[in-house]
Backbone bond lengths (Angstrom), bond angles and torsions (degrees), N, CA, C in turn:
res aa  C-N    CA-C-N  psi(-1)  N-CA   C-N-CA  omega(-1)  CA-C   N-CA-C  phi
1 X - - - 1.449 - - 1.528 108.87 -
2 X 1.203 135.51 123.19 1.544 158.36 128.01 1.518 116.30 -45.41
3 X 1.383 127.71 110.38 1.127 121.73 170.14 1.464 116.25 -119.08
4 X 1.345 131.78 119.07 1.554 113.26 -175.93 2.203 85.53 -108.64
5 X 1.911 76.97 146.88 1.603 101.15 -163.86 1.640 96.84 -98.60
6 X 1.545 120.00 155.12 1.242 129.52 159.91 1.535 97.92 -87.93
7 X 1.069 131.47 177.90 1.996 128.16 170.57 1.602 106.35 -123.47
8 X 1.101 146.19 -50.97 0.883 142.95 -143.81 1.557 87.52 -97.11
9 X 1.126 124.08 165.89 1.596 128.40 178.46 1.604 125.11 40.21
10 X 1.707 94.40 -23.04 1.683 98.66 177.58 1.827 113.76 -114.84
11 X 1.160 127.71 -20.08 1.884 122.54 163.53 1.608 98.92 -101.20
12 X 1.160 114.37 -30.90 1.510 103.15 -174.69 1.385 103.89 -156.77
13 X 1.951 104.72 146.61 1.367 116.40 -163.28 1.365 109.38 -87.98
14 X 1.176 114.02 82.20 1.603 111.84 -170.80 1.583 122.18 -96.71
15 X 1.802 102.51 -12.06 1.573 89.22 -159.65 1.684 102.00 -85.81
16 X 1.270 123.18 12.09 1.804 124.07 179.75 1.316 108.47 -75.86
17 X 1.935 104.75 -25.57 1.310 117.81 170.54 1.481 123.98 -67.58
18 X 1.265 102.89 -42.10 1.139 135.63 -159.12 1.773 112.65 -79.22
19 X 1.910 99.90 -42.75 1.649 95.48 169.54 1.595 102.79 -74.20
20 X 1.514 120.74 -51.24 1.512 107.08 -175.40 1.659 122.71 -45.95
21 X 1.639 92.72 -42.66 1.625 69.03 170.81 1.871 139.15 -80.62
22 X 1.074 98.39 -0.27 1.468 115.94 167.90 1.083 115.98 -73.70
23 X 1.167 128.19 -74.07 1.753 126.88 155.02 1.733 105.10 -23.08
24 X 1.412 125.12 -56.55 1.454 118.85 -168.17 1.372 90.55 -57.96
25 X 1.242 124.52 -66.93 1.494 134.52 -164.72 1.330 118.40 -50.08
26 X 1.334 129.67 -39.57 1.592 150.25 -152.16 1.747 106.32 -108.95
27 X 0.911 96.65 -52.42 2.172 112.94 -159.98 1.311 102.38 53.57
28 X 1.718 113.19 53.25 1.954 118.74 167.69 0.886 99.63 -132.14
29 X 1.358 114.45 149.74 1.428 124.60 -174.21 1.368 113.36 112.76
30 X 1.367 122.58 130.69 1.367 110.72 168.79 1.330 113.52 -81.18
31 X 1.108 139.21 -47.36 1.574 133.93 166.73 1.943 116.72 -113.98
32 X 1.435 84.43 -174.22 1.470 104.41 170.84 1.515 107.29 -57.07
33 X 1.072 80.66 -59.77 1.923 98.65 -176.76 1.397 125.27 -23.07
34 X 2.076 97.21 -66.09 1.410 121.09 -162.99 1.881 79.92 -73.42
35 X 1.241 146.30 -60.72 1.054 149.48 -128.77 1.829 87.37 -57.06
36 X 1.401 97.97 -73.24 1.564 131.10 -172.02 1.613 103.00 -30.75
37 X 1.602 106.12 -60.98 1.757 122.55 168.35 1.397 84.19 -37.80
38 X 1.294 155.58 -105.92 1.420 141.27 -100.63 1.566 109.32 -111.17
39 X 1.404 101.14 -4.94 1.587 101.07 176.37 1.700 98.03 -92.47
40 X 0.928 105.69 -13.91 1.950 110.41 176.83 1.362 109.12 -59.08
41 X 1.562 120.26 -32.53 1.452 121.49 -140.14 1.847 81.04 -99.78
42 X 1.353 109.82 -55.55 1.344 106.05 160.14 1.765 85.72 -178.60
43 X 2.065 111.48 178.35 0.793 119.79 -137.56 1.636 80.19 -112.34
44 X 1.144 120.07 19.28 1.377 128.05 172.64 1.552 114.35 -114.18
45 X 0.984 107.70 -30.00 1.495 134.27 162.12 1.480 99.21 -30.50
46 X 1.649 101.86 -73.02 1.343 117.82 -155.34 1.067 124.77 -88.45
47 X 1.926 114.81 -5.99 1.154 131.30 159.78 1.700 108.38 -73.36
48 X 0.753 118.68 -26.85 1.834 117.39 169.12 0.834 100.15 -108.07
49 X 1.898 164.51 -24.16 1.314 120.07 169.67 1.515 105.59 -87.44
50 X 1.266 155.61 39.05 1.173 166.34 -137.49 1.730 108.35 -174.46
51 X 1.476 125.89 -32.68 1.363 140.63 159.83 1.450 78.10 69.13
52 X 1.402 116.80 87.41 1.387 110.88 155.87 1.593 109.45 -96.65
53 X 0.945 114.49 169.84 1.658 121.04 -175.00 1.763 89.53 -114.52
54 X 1.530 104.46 132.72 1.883 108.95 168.71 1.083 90.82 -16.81
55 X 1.706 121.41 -99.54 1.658 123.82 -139.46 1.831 104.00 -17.36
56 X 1.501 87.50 -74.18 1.690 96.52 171.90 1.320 144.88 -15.88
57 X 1.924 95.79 -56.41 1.583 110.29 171.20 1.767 97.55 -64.11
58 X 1.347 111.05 -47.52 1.603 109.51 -150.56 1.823 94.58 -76.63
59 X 1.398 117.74 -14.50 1.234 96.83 -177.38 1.632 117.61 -88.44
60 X 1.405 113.78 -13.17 1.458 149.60 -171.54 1.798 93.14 -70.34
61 X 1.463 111.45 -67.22 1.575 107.27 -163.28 1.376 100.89 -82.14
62 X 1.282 124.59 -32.39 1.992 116.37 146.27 1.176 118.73 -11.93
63 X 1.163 115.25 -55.42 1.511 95.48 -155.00 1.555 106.55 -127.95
64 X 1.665 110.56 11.94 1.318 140.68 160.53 1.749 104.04 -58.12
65 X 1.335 100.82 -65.12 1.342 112.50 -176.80 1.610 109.59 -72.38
66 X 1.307 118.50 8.75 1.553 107.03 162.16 1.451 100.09 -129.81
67 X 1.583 137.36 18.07 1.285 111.88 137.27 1.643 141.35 -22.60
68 X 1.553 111.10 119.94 1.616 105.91 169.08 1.469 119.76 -45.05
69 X 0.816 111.14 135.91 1.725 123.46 164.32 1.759 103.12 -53.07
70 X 1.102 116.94 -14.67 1.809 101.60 176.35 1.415 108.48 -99.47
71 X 1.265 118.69 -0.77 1.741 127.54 157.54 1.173 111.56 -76.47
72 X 1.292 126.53 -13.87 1.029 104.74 -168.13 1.942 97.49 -124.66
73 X 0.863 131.29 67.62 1.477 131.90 -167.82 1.627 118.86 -90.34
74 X 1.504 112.90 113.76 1.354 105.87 162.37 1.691 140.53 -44.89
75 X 1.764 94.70 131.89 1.472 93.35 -171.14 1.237 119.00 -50.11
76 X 1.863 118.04 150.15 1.488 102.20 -179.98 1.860 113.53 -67.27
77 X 1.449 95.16 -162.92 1.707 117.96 -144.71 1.659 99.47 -5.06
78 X 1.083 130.51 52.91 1.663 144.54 149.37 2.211 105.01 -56.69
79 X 1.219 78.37 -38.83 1.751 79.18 156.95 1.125 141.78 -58.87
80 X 1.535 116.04 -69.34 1.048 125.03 124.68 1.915 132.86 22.71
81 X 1.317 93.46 -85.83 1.478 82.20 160.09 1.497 133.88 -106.26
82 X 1.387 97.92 6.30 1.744 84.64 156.44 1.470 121.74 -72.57
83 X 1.288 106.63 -36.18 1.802 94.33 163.22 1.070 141.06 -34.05
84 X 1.363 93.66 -53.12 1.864 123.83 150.30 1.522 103.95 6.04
85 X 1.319 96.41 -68.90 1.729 125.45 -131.53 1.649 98.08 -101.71
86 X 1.612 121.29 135.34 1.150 121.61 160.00 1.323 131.75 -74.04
87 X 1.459 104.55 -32.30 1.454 121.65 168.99 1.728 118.73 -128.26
88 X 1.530 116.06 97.65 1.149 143.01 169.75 1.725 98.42 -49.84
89 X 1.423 140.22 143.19 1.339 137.97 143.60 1.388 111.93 -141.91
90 X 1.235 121.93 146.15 1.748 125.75 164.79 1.242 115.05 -128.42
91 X 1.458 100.44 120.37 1.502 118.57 162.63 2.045 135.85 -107.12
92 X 1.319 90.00 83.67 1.427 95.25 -165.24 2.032 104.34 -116.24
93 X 1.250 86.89 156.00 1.452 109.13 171.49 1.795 108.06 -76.99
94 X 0.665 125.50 8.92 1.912 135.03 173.05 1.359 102.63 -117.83
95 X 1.966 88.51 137.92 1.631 88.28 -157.10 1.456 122.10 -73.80
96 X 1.271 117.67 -166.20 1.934 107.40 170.99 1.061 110.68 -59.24
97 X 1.010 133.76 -103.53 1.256 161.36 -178.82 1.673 113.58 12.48
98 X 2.145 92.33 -63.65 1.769 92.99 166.83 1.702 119.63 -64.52
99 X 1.500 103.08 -19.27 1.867 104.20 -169.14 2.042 84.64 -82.77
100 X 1.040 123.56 -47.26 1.299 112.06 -148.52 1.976 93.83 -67.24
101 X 1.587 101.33 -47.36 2.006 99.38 171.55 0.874 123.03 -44.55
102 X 1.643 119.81 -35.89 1.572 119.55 -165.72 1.674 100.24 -85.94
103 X 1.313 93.09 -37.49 2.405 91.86 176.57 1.422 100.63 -45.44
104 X 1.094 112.53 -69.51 1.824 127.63 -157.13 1.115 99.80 -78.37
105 X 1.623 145.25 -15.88 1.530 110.69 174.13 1.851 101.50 -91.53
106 X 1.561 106.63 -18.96 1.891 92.38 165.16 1.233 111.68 -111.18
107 X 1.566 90.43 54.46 2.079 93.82 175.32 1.507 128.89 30.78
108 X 0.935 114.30 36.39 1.389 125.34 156.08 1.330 139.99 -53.62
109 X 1.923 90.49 -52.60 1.636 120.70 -169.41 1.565 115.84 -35.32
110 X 1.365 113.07 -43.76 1.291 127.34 169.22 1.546 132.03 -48.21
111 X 1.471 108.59 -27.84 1.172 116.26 168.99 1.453 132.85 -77.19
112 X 1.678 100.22 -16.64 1.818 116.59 -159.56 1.759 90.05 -96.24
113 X 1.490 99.92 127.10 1.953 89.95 156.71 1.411 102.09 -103.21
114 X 1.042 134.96 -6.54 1.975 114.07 -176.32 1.824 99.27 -152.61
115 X 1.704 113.39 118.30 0.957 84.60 170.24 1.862 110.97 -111.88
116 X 1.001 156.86 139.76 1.619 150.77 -175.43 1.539 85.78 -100.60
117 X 1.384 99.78 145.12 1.416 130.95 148.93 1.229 129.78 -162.76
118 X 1.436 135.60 176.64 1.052 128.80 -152.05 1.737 126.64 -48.20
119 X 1.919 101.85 -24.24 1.460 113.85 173.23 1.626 110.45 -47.95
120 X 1.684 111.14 -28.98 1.714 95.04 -153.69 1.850 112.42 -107.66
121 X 1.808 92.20 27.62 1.634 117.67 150.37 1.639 95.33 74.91
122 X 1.240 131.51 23.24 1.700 124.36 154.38 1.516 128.73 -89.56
123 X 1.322 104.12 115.68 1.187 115.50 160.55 1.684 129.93 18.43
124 X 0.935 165.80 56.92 1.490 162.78 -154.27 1.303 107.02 -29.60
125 X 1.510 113.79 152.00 1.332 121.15 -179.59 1.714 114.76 -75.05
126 X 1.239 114.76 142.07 1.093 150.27 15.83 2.062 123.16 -68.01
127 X 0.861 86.32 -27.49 1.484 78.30 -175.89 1.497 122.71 -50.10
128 X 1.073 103.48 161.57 1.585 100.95 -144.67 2.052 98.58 -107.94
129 X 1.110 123.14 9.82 1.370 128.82 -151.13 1.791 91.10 -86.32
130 X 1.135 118.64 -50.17 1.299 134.21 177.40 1.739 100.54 -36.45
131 X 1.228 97.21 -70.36 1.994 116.56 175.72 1.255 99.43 -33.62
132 X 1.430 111.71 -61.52 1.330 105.97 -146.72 1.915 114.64 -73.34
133 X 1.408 82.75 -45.61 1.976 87.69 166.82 1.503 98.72 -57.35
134 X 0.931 154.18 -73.05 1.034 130.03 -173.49 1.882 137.62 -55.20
135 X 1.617 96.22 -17.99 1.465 77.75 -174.29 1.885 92.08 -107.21
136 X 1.652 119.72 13.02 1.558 114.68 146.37 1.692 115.52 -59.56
137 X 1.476 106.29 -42.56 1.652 107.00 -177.36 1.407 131.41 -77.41
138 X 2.004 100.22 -20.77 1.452 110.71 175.12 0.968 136.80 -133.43
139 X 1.628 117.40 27.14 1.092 150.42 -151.68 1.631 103.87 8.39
140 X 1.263 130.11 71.60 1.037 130.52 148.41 1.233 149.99 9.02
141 X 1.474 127.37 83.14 1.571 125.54 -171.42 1.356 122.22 -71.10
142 X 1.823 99.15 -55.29 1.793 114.28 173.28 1.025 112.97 -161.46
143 X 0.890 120.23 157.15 1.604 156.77 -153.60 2.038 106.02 -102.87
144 X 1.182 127.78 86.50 1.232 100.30 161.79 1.623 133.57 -131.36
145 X 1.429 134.63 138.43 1.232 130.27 -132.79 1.654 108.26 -162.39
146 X 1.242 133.68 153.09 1.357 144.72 -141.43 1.845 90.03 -89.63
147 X 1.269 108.16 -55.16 1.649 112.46 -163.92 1.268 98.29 -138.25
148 X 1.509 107.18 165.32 1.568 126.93 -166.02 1.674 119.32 -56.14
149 X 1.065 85.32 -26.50 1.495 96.45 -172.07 2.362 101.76 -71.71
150 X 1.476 109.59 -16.36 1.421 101.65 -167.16 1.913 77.68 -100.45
151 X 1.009 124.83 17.25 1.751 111.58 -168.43 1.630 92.54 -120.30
152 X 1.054 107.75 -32.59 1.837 109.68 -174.02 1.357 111.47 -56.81
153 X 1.309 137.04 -49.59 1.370 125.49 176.61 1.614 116.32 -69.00
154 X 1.411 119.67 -23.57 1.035 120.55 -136.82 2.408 77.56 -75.42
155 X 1.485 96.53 -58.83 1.421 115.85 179.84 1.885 108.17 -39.59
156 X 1.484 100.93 -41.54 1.497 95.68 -171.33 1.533 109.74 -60.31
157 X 1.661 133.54 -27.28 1.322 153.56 -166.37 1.339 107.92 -91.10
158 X 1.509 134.09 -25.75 1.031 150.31 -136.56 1.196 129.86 48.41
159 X 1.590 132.53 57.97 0.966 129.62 175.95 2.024 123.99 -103.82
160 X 0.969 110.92 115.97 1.867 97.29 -172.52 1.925 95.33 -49.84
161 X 1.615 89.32 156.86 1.163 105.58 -177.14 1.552 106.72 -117.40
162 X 1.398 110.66 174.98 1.561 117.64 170.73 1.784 104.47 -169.96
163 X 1.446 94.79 109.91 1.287 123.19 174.28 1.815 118.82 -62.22
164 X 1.212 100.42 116.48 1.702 90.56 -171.97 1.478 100.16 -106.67
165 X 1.114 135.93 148.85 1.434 162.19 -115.20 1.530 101.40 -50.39
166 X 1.582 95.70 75.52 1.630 106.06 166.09 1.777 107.87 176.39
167 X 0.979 128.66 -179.85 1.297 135.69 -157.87 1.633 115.20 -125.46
168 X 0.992 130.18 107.36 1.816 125.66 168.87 1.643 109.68 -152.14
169 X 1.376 90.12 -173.48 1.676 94.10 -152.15 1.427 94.36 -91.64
170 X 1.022 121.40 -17.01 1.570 131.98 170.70 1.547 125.33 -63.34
171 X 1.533 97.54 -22.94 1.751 95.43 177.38 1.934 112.53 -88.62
172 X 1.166 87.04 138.46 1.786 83.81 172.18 1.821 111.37 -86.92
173 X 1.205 101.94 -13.81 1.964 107.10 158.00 1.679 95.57 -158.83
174 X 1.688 92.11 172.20 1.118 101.25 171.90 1.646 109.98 -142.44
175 X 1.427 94.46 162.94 1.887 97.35 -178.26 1.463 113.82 -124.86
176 X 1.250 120.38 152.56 1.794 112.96 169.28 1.157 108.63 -92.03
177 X 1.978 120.88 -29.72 1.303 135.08 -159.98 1.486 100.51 -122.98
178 X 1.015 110.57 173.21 1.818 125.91 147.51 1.259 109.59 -106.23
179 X 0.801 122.56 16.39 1.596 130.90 161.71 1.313 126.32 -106.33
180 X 1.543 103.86 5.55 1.833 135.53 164.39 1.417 106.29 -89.65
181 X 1.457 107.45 -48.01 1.381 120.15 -153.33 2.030 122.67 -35.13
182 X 1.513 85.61 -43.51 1.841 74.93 176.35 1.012 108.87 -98.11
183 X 1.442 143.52 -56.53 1.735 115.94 169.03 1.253 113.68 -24.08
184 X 1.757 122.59 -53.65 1.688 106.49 178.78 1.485 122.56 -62.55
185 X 1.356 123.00 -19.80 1.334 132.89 -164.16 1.770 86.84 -87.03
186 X 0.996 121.74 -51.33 1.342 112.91 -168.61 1.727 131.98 -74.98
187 X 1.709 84.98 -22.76 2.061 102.45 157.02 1.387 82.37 -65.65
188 X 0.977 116.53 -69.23 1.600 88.29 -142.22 1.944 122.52 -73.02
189 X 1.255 114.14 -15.60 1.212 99.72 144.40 1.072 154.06 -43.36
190 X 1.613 108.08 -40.34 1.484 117.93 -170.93 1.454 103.95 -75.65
191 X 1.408 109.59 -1.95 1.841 102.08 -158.84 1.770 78.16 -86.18
């Protein structure tokens, strides 16, 4: 099994971090909640439905990129199934550097062989170009990712998908836990 990973919402739960500090940073939003809702969709999303002004955005990913590493903590038994997997991959819009710190300070790093991000000049997701170099190099089993938008390429390539704690028409299953993950992985094989 080949699994290519989304990062943000899907190896580690970062965006609870991620709306509070926007709200700290911003003072928009009426709650945690609404914040969290629109940084899900993406973090550009929420820079225009929120009308931040630059200073704002630039003071926001400031101090984004010096979040503690204990804000940002991998989901549990997320271990678990990377073992699973012969070939670990991550494809996220967050740059190396923070994905490669956050692997290796909760020992992860070891599990990932390739990670792409925005440094290695592909297209943004949805587009599917990212997927596809990767599932030429790793022949690709599944795809799994927080929101529709990390499931859309995976389907355009043919890759099964798996929706992590949320619901769309794009997943071929979905999980709340990783502690679902192979009973769900294994329904859905047999079908």
């Amino acid at each position: 099994m080949n699994i290519l990973w989304d990062f943000d919402g899907t190896i580690c739960n970062s965006y609870p971090a991620y709306a509070k500090l926007f709200y700290e940073t911003t003072k928009k939003g009426e709650s945690g909640h609404e914040v969290l809702q629109h940084l899900k969709i993406s973090f550009s999303h929420a820079f225009e439905y929120f009308q931040l002004t630059k200073q704002e955005i630039n003071a926001f990913m400031e101090k984004n990129h010096e979040l503690d590493m204990a804000q940002l903590p991998p989901f549990s038994y997320i271990e678990e199934v990377l073992k699973q997997a012969d070939h670990n991959v991550v494809m996220t819009h967050k740059d190396r550097a923070t994905v490669e710190r956050v692997l290796e300070n909760y020992d992860l790093a070891q599990y990932f062989t390739e990670i792409v991000t925005p440094e290695d000049g592909f297209p943004r997701k949805p587009d599917s170009a990212s997927y596809q170099y990767l599932h030429q190099k790793y022949h690709l089993t599944l795809a799994i990712g927080d929101r529709e938008l990390d499931l859309i390429p995976a389907k355009k390539i043919g890759v099964a998908t798996c929706m992590f704690q949320g619901q769309c028409s794009s997943a071929d299953f979905s999980i709340q836990s990783y502690a679902q993950f192979h009973n769900a992985w294994n329904r859905f094989i047999r079908l």
